[in-house]
N, C-alpha and C positions, 0 to 999 in steps of 0.2 A: 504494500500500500504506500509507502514512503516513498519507494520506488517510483510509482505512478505519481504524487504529487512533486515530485522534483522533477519527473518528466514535464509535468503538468507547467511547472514555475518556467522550465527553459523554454519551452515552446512557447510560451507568455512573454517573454523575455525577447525572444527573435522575431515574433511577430512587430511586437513594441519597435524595436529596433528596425522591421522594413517597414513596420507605418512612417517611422519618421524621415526614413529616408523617403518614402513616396510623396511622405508631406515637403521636404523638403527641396525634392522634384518636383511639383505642383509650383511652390512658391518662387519657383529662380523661374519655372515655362509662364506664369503670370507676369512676373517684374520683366521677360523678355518680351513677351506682349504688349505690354504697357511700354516698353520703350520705343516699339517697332508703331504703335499707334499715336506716338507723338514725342519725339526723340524730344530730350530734356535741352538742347543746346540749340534746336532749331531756330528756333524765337531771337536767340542772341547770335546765331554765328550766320544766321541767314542762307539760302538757299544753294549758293555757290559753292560756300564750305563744305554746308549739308554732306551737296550730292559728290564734292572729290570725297568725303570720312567714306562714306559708302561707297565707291566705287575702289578705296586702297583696301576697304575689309573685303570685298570680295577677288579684288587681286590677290590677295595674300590668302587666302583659305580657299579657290578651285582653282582647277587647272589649267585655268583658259586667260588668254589677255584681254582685261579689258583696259579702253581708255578715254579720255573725254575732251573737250571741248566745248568752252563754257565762254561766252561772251555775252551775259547778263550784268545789268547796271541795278535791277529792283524796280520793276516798272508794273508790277502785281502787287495784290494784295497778300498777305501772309494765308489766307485759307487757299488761294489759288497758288502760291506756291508750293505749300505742304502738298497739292491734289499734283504738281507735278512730278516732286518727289517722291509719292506711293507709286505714280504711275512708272518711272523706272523702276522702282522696287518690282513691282509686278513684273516688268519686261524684264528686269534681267532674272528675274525668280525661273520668267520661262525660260529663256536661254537656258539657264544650268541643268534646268530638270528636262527640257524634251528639244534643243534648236541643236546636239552636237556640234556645238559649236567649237573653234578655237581661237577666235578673234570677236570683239566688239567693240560698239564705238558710243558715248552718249553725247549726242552736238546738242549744246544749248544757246541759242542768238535769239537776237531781238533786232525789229527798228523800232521806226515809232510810232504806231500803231500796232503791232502783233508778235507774236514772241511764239519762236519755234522751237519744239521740243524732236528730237530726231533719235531712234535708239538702233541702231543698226548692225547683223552680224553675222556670220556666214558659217551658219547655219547648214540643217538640210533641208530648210522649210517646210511648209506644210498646207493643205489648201485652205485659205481663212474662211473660202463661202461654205465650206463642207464643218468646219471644226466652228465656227460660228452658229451655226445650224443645232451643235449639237450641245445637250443638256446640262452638259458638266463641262465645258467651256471658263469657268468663272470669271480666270485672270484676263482675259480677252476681252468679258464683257465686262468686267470691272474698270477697265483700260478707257473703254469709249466710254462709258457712263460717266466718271470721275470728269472727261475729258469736258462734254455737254455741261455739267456742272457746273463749271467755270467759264461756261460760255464759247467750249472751245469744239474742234474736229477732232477726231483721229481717224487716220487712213494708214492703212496696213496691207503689207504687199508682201507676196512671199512666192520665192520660185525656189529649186532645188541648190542654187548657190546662197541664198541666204535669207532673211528676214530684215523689212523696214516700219519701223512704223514711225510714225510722221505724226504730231499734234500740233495744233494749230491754236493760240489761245489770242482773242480781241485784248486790247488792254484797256 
């Protein structure tokens, strides 16, 4: 019987100990969520900075080169720029998980009237009338919608050399 309560205490014990680690997994996948829904530094280091922080952490953890191309002055509003930054988070989120790619590009310019967003990569492509079509699409249709949003386009082109997509935002 003592037997079985000491069994009893350890298994009590190990459980305890992978609750917390799951609790503890749970709260680092939240505080990364929460950072990814509104990076802490955005506000102050503004849109430019932003998007090089993001595009050197994704240099430096896959295996592909990406690189950018930012000639913005601040001619948006802070929610229209946060919506362009998800919108390359999406694009390059796709590249990694489905465009095999090995090269990309993020071009950001303005004049004065409209401010062009470009995310570009060579890819295998994919058909966008057929993967638009289809139900589980999300980041694609998250891309345009965000895009409308702010009062903008996006147009996306893709052949077997690589993928463009193109946003168009009024100022």
């Amino acid at each position: 019987m003592s037997h079985e309560l000491l069994s009893l205490k350890h298994s009590f014990e190990v459980s305890q100990l992978q609750l917390n680690e799951k609790v503890d997994s749970i709260i680092n996948d939240i505080r990364a969520i929460s950072r990814n829904l509104h990076p802490v530094l955005f506000e102050k280091i503004g849109l430019e900075a932003s998007l090089e922080q993001f595009i050197e952490r994704i240099q430096n953890t896959h295996l592909f080169m990406i690189s950018s191309e930012i000639n913005y002055q601040d001619g948006l509003t802070t929610e229209k720029e946060l919506q362009i930054y998800r919108i390359v988070q999406e694009a390059v989120s796709n590249i990694i998980k489905y465009a095999d790619a090995i090269a990309a590009k993020v071009i950001l310019t303005e004049n004065k009237d409209i401010v062009i967003l470009e995310i570009i990569d060579n890819g295998k492509g994919f058909n966008v009338k057929e993967t638009l079509e289809k139900k589980d699409s999300f980041g694609l249709h998250n891309m345009i919608e965000r895009s409308k949003a702010i009062g903008g386009q996006a147009h996306i082109t893709s052949t077997d050399k690589g993928t463009k997509i193109v946003v168009q935002i009024k100022k």
